[in-house]
GUDOZA-36712 format. One record per residue: y, x negated, z of N, C-alpha, C, O, CB in turn; residue in one letter. Coordinates in steps of 0.05 Angstrom, whole numbers, plus 5000, padded with zeros to 4 digits. Each point is the difference from the previous one (the first is absolute). Last residue first. Glycine has a CB too. Layout:
YXZYXZYXZYXZYXZa
...
END
This chain:
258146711909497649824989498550284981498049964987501249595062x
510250534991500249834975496649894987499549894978505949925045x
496850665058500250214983500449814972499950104977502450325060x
496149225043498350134999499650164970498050054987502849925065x
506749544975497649674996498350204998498649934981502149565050x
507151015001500449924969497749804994500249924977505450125023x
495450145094498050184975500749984972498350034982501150325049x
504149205061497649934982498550124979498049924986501849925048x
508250405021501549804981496749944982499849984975505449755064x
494150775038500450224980501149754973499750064976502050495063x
496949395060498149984982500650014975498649854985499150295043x
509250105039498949655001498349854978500349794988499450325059x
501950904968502349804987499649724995500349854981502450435039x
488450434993502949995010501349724985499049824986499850445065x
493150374918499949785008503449965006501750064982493349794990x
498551015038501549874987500949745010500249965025500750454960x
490650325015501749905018501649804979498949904980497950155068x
497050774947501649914991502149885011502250105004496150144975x
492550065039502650045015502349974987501950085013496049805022x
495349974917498650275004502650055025501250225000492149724986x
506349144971500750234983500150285007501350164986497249564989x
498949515088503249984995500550314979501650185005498949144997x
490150575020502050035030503150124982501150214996496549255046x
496550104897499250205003501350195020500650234993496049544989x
504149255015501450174972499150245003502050124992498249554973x
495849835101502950025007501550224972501350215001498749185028x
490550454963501050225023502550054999501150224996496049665032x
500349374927499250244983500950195014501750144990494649734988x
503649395067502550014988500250234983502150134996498349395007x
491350285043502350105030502250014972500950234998497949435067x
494150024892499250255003502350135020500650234999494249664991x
505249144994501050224967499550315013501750174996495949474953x
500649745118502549954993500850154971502150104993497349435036x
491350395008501550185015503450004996501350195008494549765025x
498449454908498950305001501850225025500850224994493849544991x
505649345018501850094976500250225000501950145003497249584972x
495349955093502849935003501650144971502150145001496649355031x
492550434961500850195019502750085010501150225002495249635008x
501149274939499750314987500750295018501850154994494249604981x
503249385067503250054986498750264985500750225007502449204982x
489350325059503350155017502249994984501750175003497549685041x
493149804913499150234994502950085026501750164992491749824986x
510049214959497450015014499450405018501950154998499249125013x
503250284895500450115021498050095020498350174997505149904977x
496449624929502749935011499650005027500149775009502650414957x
490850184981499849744989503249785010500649774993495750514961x
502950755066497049935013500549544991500049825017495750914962x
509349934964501549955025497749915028501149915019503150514959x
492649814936502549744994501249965025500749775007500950344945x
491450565055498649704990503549825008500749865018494350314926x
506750795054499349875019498949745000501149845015498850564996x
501450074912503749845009498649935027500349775004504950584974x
487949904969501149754988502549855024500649785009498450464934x
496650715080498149685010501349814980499749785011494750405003x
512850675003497149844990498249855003501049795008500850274978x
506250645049499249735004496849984990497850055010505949895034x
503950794950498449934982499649615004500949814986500850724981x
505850115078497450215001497949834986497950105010504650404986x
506749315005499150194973497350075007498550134985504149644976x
501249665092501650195001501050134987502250124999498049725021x
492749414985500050245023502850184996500050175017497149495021x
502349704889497750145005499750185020499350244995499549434988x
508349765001499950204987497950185009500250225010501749534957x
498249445080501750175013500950364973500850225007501449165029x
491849844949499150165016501150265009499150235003499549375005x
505849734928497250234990499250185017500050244995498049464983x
507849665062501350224987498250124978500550234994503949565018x
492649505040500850235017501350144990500350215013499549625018x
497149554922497250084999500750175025498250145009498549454966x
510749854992499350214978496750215008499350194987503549374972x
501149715103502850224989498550284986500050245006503849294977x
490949605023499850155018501550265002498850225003500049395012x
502349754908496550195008500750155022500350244997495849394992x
513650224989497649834997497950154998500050255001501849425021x
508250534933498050025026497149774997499049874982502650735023x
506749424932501450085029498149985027500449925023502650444948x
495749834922498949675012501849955030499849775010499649954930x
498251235021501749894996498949725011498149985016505350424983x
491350484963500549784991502649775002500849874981496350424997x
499850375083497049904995500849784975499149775000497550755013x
511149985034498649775014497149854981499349774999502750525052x
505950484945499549784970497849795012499249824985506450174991x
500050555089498350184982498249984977498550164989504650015027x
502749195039497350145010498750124994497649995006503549985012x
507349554960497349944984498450245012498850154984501249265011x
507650435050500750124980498549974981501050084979502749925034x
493849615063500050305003501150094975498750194990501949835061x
499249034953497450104999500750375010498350144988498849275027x
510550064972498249954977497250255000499350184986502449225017x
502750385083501950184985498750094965499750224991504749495042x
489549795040502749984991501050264988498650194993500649345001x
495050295091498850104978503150014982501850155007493350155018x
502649365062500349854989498750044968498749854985501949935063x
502050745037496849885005500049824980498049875004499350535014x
511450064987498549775034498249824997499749765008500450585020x
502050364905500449784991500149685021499749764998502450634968x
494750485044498549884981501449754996498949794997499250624983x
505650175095497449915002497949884975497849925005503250415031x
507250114953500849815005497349795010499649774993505450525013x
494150584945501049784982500549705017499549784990503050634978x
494450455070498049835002500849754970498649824991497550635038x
507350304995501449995020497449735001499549885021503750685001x
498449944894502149925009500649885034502349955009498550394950x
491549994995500549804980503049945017500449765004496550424942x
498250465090498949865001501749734987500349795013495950584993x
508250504976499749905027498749705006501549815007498250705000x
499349974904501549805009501149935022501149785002499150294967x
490250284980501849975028502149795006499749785010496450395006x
498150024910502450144998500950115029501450185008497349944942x
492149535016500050155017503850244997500450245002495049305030x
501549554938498550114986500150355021498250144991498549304984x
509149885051501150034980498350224980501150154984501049375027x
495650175083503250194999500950044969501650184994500749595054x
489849644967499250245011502850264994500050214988496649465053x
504049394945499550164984498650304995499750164981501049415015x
503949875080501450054987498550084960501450084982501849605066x
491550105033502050305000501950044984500650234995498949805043x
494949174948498150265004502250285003500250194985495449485044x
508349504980499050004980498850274990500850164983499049385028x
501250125078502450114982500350044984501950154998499349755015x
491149795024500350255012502150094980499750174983499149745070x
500649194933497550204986500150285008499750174982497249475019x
509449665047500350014967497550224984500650154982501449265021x
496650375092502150274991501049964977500550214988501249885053x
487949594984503349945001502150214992499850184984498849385004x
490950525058501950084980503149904992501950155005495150185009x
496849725060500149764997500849954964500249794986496050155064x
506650815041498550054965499949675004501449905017501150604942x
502949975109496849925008499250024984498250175002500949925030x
510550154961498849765018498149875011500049815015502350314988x
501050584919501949795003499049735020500249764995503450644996x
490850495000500049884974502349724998499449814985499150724996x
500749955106497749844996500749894975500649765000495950505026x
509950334990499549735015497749855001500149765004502650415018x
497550714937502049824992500949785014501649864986499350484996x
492450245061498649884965502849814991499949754999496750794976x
506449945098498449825017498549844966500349764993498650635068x
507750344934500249595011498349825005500049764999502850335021x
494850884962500949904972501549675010499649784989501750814984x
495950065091497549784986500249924988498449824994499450285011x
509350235036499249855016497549904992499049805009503750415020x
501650444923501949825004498549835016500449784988503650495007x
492050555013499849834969501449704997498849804993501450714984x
501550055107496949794998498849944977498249834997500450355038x
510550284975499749745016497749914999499849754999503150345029x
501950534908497250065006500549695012500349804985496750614976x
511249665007499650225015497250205002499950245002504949704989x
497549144980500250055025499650285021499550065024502949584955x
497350054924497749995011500250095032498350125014500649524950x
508950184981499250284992497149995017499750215012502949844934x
501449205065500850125016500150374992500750185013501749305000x
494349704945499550045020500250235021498450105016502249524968x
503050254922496950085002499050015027498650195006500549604953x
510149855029499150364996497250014999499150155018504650004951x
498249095082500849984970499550365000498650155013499349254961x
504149885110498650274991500250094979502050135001498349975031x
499648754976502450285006498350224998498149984985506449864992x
491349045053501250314980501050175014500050055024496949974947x
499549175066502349974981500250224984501850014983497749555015x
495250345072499149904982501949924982499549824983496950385028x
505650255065498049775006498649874985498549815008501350385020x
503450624942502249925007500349675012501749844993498750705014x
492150134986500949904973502349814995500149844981498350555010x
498049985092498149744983500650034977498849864984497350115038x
508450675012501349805024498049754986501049784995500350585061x
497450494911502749864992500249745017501349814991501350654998x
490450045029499649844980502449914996500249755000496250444982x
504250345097499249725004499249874972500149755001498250385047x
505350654954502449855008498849685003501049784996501650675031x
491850344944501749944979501749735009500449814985499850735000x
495049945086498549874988501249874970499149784995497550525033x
508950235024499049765023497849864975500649784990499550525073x
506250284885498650075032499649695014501249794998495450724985x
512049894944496949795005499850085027501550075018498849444953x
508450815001497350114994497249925005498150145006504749964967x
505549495013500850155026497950195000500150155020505249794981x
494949614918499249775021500450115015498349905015502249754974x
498050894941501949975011499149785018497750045008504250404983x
491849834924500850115032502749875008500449834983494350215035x
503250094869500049805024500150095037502250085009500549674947x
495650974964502049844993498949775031498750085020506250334948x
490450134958499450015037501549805001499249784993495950365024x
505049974898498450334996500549985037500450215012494349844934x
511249354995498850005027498550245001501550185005501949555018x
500350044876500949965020498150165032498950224998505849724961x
496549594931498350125020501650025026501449805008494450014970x
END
């Protein structure tokens, strides 16, 4: 695949683009191509940080579960962007090596727990469109009614992201790029 809207130029960013970079940067992140393809719509870019910072810094959602969630989001979806810039953030969040190269095998691997397993039903479920009263109950019998919400907006924003990344066709750069052989092997 290659860039249908290749990356803006950093000598390019407006005022409003310059200031997310600057809270991303304040956060510890790099302008990743996805960013900076966004850039060149500054007030998409600027609502798309604003949800993607909430889901990392105002969820009571642990980031082992978030990570979890996108990284099977990127796999059932065949977003290897996702899967590759969010490998290092899984394994941060303390999701092993074991357990992603399982992921796709999750319902019967002994890798996950109840909880693990009743966000990755879920997390099938909303991003096949087909949340049930069983899979909601199981995840209802875990999770109090804001983490649901919380989940719920974290599968549905990553569904987007895979949807964003494929339709622009944004490519995952050099740095990233070592993580996809773990995508293309599950």
């Amino acid at each position: 695949m290659t860039h249908r809207l290749p990356p803006l130029p950093v000598d390019e960013i407006d005022e409003t683009a310059s200031q997310v970079f600057d809270l991303l940067s304040g956060d510890g992140r790099n302008a990743s191509p996805l960013y900076l393809t966004l850039a060149r719509a500054p007030a998409m870019l600027e609502s798309w940080a604003v949800i993607s910072r909430s889901i990392r810094a105002d969820v009571h959602i642990p980031a082992r579960l978030r990570e979890l969630m996108i990284m099977r989001i990127a796999q059932l979806t065949g977003t290897e962007y996702a899967w590759a810039y969010h490998w290092k953030p899984a394994r941060d969040s303390g999701i092993s090596t074991e357990q992603l190269d399982a992921l796709s095998g999750w319902g019967t691997s002994p890798l996950f727990d109840a909880s693990e397993k009743a966000v990755l039903t879920y997390t099938e479920a909303v991003t096949r469109l087909d949340v049930d009263v069983d899979v909601f109950r199981r995840l209802e019998s875990v999770f109090r009614a804001d983490e649901i919400v919380e989940l719920t907006v974290i599968a549905a924003f990553y569904c987007m992201v895979g949807r964003v990344i494929q339709a622009l066709g944004i490519e995952v750069d050099d740095r990233h790029a070592q993580f996809l052989p773990a995508i293309r092997s599950t």
